[in-house]
KOLDREN-178399 format. One line per field, with one value per residue (C-alpha): x negated, y, z negated; residue number from 1; residue in three letters. Coordinates in steps of 0.001 Angstrom, whole numbers, plus 500000, padded with zeros to 6 digits. Layout:
N
c1 (X;...)
c2 (Y;...)
c3 (Z;...)
drenkol (NUM;...)
fimar (ALA;...)
# end
This chain:
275
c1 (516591;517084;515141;517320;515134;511596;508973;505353;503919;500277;498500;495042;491130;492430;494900;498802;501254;504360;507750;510010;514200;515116;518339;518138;521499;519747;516384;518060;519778;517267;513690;512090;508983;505816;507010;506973;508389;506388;507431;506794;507071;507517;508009;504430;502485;501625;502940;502667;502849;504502;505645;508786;508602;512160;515301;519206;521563;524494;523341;521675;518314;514655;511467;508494;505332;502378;499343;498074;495081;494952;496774;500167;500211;499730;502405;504705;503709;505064;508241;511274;514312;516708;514358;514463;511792;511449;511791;511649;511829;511378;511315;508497;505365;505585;507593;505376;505655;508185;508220;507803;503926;504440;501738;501277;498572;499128;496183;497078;494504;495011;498367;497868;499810;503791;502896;502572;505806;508408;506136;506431;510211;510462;508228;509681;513142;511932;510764;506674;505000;504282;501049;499730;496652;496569;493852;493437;490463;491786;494930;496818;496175;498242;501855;504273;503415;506916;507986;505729;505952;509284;509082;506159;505298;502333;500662;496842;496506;492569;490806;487126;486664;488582;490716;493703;494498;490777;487727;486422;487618;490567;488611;486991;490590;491424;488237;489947;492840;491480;489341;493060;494600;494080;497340;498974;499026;496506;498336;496128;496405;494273;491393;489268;486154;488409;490153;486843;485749;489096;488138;484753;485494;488799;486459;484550;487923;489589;492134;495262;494466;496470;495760;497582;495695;498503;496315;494579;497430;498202;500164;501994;502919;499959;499687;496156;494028;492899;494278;491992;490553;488660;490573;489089;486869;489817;490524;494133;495941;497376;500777;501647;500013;499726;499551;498625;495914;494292;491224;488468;489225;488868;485306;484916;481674;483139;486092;484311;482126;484546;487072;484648;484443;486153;485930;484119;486987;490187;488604;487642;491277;492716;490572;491707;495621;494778;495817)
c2 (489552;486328;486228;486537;486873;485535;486059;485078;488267;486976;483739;483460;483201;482647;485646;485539;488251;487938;489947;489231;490604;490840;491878;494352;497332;499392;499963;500295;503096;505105;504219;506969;506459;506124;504463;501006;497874;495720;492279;489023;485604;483835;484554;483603;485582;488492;491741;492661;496117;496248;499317;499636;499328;499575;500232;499717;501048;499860;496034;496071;495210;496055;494586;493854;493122;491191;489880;486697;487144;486755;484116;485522;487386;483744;482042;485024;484245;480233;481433;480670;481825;481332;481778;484832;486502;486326;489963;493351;496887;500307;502743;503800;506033;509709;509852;511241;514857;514960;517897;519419;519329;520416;516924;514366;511540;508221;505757;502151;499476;495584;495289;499079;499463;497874;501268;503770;502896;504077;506951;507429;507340;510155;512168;511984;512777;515591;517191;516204;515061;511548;509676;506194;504946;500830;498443;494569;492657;490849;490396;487941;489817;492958;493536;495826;497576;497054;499324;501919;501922;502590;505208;507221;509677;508019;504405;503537;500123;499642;495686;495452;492504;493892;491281;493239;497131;499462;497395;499786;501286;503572;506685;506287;507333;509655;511678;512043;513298;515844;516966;517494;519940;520281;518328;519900;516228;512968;509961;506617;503511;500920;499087;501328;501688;502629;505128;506639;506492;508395;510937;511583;512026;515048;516659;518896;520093;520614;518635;518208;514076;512076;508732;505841;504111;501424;498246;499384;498627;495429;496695;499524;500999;502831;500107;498360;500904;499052;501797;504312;507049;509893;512586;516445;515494;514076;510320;510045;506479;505154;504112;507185;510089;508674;506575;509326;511978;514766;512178;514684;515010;510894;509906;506760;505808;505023;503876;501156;500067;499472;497432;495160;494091;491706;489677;486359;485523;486442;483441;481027;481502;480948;477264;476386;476641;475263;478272)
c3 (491216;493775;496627;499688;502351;502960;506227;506384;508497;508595;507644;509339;507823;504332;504132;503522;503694;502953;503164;500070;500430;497133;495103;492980;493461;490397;492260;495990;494568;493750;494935;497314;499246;497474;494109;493057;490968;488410;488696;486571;488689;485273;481802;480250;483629;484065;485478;488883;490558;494446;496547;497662;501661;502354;499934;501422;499059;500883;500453;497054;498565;498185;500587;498993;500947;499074;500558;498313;496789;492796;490421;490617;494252;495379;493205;494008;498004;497093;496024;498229;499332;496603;494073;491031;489894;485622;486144;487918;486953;488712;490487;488603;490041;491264;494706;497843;498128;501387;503303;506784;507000;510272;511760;509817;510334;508555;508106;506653;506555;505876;503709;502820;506323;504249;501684;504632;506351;504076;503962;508003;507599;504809;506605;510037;508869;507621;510877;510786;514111;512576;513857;512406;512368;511433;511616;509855;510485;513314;515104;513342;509961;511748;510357;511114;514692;515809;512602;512752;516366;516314;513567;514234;517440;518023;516894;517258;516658;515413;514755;513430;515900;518759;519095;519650;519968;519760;518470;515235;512055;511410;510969;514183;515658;512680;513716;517416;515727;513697;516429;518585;515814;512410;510835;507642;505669;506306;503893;503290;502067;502271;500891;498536;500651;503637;501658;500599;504046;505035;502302;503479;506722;506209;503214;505771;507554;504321;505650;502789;502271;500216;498888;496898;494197;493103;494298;490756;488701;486743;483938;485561;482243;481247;478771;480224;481119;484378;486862;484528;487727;486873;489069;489035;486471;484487;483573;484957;485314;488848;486817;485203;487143;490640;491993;495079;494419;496252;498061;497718;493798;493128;491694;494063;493417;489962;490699;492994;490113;488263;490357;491012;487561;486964;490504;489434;486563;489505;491375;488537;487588;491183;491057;487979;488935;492679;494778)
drenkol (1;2;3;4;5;6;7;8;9;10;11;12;13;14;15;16;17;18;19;20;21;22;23;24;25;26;27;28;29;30;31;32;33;34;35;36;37;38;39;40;41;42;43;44;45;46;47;48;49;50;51;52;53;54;55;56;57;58;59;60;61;62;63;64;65;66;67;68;69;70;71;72;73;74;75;76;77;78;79;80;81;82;83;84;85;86;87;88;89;90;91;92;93;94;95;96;97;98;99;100;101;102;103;104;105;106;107;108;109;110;111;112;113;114;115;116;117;118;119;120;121;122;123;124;125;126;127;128;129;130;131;132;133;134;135;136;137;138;139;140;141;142;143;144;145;146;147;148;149;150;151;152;153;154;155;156;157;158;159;160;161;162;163;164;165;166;167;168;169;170;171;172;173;174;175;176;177;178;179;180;181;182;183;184;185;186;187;188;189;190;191;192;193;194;195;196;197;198;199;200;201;202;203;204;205;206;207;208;209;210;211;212;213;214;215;216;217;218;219;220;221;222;223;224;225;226;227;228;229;230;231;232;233;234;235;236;237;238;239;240;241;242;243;244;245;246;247;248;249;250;251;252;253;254;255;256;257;258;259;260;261;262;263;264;265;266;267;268;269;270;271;272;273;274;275)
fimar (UNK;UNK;UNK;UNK;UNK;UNK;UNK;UNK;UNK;UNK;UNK;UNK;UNK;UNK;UNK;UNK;UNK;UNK;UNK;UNK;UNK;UNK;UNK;UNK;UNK;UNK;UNK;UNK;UNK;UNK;UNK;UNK;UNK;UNK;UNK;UNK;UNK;UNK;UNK;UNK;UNK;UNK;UNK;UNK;UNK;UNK;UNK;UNK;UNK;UNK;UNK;UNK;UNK;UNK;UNK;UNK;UNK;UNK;UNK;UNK;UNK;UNK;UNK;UNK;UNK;UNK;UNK;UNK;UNK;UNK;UNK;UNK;UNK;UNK;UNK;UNK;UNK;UNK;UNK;UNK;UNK;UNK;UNK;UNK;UNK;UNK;UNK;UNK;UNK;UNK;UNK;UNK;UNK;UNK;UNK;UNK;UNK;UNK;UNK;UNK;UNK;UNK;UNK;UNK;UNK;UNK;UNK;UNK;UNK;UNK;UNK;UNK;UNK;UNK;UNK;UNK;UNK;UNK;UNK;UNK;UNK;UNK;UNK;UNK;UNK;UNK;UNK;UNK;UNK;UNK;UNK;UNK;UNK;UNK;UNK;UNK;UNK;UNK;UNK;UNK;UNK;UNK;UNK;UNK;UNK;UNK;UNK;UNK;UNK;UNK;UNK;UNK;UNK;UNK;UNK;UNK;UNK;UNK;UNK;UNK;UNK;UNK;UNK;UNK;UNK;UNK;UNK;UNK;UNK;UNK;UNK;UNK;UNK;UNK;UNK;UNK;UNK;UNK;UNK;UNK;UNK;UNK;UNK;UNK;UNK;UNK;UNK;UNK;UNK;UNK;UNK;UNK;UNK;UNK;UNK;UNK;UNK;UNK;UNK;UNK;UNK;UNK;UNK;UNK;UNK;UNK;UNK;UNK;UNK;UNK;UNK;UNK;UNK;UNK;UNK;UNK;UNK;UNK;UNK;UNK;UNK;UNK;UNK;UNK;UNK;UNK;UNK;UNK;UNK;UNK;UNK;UNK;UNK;UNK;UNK;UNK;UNK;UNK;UNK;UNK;UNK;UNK;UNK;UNK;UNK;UNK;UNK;UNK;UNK;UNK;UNK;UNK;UNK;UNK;UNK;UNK;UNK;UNK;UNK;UNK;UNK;UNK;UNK;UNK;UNK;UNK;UNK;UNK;UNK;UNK;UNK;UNK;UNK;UNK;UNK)
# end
């Protein structure tokens, strides 16, 4: 579980993300796109769930992106090369559904855009017409456009100041692309009023939309109870059922609500330990 590898992607307007290399032969083996690890920096912290961005099998090695922005995201972001994590286990979470969707568009927002690209692989190896949509806030918040770029058919590169790429939001471009041809799959990840946003705007083309809810877990066990989403009416949990679901079946007025919760204490905690 040592840390092999470590690159700062983005550090600008109080942000840090962060691409982790980390050993683990188990995990390499066998993660697919979509799952995840839970990872403790430290024995007496807390658990931390990450999706898998890239797995080699033939080196032992998983990538972990994190963007710093509670207690342990920022201690994990201090860690150096050399360093082990307390621990680490996975794969856990459903895989993505991989299959020739015939085209595919992608949308990624912020660090949402590290969980999409293993996704853009799977898919494009298996035949789809692979477009991504990514947009950050500004420039220097934007990772991986090299990646996708290099991955995907087509890349639309989207920054709310327009300091880089198309000034706007990302379903500005993903309403361009639906109005080309109807695509068989639209994955996002991203920021949870972006993700409703994507949902809102496929719902009237009944447009197959996928989203990942993992940025709601803590536990990753089902053990918590904070990645609790009512689903079709039904209270599901990110950990255990997800952590993708059908977009148009996620109560996200609710699901807003209650992320929000618990906001104030995240940042009193963060002063008290300096980060």
């Amino acid at each position: 579980m040592k840390i092999l590898d470590k690159e700062i992607l983005a550090d600008s307007q109080g942000a840090r993300i962060v691409k982790l290399t980390v050993q683990s032969p188990d995990i390499a083996a066998k993660a697919k796109a979509g799952q995840f690890v839970v990872l403790m920096v430290k024995e007496e912290g807390e658990r931390t769930p990450l999706t898998v961005v890239q797995a080699d099998a033939s080196k032992g090695t998983i990538v972990l992106i994190v963007q710093a922005a509670g207690l342990t995201t920022k201690l994990l972001a201090n860690m150096y090369k050399g360093d082990s994590l307390y621990s680490l286990v996975g794969p856990l979470g459903h895989a993505t559904e991989i299959k020739n969707f015939g085209r595919v568009v992608l949308v990624g927002g912020g660090v949402g855009i590290a969980e999409i690209y293993p996704v853009a692989r799977a898919l494009k190896s298996a035949g789809n017409h692979v477009t991504a949509i990514i947009g950050s806030r500004t420039k220097d918040l934007l990772i991986l456009e090299r990646e996708l770029g290099g991955t995907t058919d087509a890349l639309t590169v989207m920054t709310d100041d327009g300091s880089y790429g198309r000034k706007g939001f990302v379903t500005e471009a993903l309403k361009e692309e639906l109005a080309k041809e109807k695509p068989g799959l639209v994955y996002a990840v991203g920021p949870l009023p972006m993700m409703r946003a994507v949902s809102e705007t496929t719902k009237s083309s009944g447009v197959h939309t996928v989203v990942s809810l993992n940025a709601l877990m803590v536990d990753g066990t089902g053990m918590c109870g904070c990645c609790r989403v009512t689903v079709a009416g039904q209270v599901k949990f990110s950990c255990i059922d997800g952590p993708e679901f059908e977009a148009r079946d996620v109560d996200w007025q609710e699901l807003m609500k209650r992320n929000s919760v618990y906001c104030e204490q995240e940042k009193h905690i963060c002063r008290l330990n300096n980060l």
